[in-house]
C-alpha positions in Angstrom: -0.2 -42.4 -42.4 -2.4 -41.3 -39.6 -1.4 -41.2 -36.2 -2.1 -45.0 -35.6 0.3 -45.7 -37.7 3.5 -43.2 -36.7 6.8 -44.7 -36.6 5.0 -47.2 -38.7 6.6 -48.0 -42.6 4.5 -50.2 -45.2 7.1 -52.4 -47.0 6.6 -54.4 -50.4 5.1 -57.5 -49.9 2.3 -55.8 -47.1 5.3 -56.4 -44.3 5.6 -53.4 -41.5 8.7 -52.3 -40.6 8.7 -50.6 -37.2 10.5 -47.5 -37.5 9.2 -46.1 -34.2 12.6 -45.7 -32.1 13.9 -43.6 -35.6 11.2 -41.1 -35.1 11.5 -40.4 -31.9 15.1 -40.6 -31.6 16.9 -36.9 -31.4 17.9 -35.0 -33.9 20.9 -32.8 -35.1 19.7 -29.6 -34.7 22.4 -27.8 -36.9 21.8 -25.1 -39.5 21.9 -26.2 -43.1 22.6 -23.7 -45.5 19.1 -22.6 -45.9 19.1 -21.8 -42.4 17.1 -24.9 -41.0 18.1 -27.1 -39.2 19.3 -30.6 -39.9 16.9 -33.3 -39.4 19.3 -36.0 -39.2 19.1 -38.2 -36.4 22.1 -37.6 -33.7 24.6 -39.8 -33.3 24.4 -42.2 -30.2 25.3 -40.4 -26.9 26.0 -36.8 -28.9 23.7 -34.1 -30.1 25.0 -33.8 -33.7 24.8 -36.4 -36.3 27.0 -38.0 -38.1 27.4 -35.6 -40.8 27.7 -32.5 -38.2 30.4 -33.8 -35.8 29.0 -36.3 -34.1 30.9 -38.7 -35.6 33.6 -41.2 -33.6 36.7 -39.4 -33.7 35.7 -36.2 -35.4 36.7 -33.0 -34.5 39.4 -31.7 -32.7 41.3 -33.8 -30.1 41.6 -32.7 -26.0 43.6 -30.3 -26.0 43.5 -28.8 -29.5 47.1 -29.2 -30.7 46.3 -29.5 -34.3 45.2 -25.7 -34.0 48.3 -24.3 -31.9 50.4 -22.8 -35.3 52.7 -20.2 -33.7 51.5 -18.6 -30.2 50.4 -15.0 -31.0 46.9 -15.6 -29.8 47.8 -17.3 -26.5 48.2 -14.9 -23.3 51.8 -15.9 -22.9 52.2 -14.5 -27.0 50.0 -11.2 -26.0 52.4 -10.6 -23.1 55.1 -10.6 -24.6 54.0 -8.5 -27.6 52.4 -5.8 -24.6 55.9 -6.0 -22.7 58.0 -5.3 -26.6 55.6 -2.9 -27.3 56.5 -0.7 -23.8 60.0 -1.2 -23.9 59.8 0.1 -27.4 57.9 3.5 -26.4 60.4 3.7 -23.6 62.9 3.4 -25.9 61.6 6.4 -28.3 60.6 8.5 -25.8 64.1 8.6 -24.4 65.4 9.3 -27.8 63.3 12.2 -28.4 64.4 13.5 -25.1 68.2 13.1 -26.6 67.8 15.2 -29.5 
């Protein structure tokens, strides 16, 4: 194509399709599974493309409540489990003391 002619597409019939916001619009820049990365142009106002999660409405919502299953991994859950855990030793320790 030649420099001249970047961002510059011959159609049948010897029309030209200009193809020059396409080229230098930006691109995905995820990994694909051979480890490039995704040449895909990026969605409008996001830096993946469509296929990549830059999609309307893909992904998670605010907040992430799909993802919130049962609490362990929250600090409130590890907390807890810390504050179990030492009344637990407190609770053996006394009983080896007993016998």
């Amino acid at each position: 194509m030649g420099r001249r002619n970047a961002g510059r597409q011959r159609m049948s019939g010897g029309h030209v399709r200009n193809t020059r916001a396409m080229v230098t619009s930006p691109r995905c820049g995820a990994r694909t599974r051979d480890g490039s990365a995704c040449r895909a142009p990026a969605m409008h106002g996001k830096r993946r493309c469509r296929m990549h999660g830059g999609a309307p409405r893909s992904g998670a919502p605010k907040g992430n409540r799909n993802a919130y299953r049962h609490g362990m991994c929250t600090p409130d859950g590890r907390a807890e489990r810390h504050q179990v855990k030492a009344l637990l030793e407190d609770a053996w320790k006394l009983l080896n003391e007993l016998r």
